[in-house]
N, C-alpha and C positions, 0 to 999 in steps of 0.2 A: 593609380591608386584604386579608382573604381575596378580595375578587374581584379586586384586582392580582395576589394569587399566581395566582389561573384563569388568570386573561389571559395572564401571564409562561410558564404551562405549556402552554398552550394555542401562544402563539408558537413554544415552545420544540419541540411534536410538530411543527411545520409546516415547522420550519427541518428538520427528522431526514427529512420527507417529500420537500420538495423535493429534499434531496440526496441522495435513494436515485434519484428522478427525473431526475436529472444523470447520476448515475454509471450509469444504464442506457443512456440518451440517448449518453454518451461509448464507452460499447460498442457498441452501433449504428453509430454514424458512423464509428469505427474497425474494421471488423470484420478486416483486413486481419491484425491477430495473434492466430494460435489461443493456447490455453494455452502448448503445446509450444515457439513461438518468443519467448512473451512470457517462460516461464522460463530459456528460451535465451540471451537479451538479458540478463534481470533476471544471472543468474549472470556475463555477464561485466561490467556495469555494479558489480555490487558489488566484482570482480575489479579491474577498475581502479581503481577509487578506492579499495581496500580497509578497506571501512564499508562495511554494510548498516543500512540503514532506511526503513521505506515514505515518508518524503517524500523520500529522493534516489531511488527508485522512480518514484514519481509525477511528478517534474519531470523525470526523462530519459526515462521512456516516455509521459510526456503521459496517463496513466492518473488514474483517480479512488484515493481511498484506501483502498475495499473493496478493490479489485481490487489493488493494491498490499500490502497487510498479510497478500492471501491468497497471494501472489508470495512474501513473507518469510517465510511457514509452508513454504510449499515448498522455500524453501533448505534451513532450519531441519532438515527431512523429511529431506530428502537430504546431507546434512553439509558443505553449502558453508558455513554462518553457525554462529556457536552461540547459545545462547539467551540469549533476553532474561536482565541482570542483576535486573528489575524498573524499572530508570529508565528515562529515555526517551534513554539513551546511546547510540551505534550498535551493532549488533553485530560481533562478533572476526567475521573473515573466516579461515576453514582452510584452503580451496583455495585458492591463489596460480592466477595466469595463468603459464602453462608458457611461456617463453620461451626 
């Protein structure tokens, strides 16, 4: 039984490796958003749908989930979001879009 768990852990680093290998790869082929227009974007995406969370992140900038989660500290940073409750709820949006 112990050498199922190796094996299962062993899959388990390769699944963590390959997807750090993706989410660099997907910066690469993207290079077209610095930080600056990627937190640009992310602030008004959460502005309009007022909810933040790194998967509505990742599905409207086509981003991986590092780069997404480090997009939502950014809000978080700058007081567009507030913080996590601890669940995996969205967060309260503070800044409204000025209309």
């Amino acid at each position: 039984m112990t050498k199922k768990k190796d094996e299962i852990e062993e899959i388990k680093d390769d699944l963590v490796n390959l997807k750090i290998r993706i989410e660099r790869l997907e910066a690469s082929i993207n290079p077209t958003y610095s930080d600056g227009d990627l937190l640009e974007k992310a602030t008004k995406i959460v502005q309009k749908y007022d909810r933040a969370s790194a998967s509505l992140l990742q599905r409207r900038l086509a981003i991986g989930y590092a780069r997404a989660a480090r997009l939502i500290d950014q809000l978080e940073a700058s007081g567009v979001i507030g913080p996590t409750d601890g669940s995996s709820a969205p967060r309260e949006v503070f800044k409204r879009k000025l209309n």
